[in-house]
N, C-alpha and C positions, 0 to 999 in steps of 0.2 A: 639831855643832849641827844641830839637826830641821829640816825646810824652814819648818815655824809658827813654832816658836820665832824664827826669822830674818827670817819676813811682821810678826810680830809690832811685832818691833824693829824693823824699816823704818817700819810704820805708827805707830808710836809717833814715831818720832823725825821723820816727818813730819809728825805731831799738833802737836807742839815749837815747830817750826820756820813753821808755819801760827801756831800762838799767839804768839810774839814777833815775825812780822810784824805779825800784826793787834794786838799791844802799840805798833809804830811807826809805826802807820796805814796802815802801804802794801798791805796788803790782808787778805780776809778769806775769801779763797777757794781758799785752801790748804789741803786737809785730806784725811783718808781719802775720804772721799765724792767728792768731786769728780774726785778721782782714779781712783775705782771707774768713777767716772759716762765718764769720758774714756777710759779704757781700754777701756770697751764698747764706749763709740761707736766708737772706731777700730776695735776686731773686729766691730763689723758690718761698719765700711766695707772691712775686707779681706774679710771675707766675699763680698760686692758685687764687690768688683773680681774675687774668683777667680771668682766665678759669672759677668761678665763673660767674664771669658778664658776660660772652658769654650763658652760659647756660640760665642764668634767661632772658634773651634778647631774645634767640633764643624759649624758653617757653611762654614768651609773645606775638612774633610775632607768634606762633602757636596756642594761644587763638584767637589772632583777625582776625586773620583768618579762624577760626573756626567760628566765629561770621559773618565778613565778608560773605562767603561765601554762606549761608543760602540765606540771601539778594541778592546780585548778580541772584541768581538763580533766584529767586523770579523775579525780576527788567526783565532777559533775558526771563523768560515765557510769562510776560506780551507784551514785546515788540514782540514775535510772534505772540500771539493773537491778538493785535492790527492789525498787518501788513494785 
């Protein structure tokens, strides 16, 4: 079975299942669309969180490096002066 063929058949049978809720009144807000609409929203919002956690990643490796770096220097003076 195709991967569409298979979207297909899920959105169908979740079309179904939205219409014989809303045949029992308990809702009307089951349907492809909504679905689409929820699914985006959520990959924006992981979007967001990964771009989140690239910042604080990229913030932290620019602390320890800032720390780093100090050192290093230090360690390459000495190794001159020795030489």
């Amino acid at each position: 079975m195709n991967t569409q063929k298979l979207m297909n058949t899920a959105l169908n049978s979740l079309d179904a299942i939205g219409y014989r809720l809303d045949q029992y009144g308990i809702t009307g807000k089951v349907n492809r669309h909504n679905l689409a609409a929820f699914i985006m929203l959520e990959q924006k919002h992981l979007e967001g969180e990964w771009d989140s956690i690239q910042v604080r990643l990229d913030r932290r490796r620019a602390q320890v490096e800032g720390l780093v770096r100090p050192v290093l220097n230090q360690v390459n003076r000495f190794r001159g002066a020795a030489s």
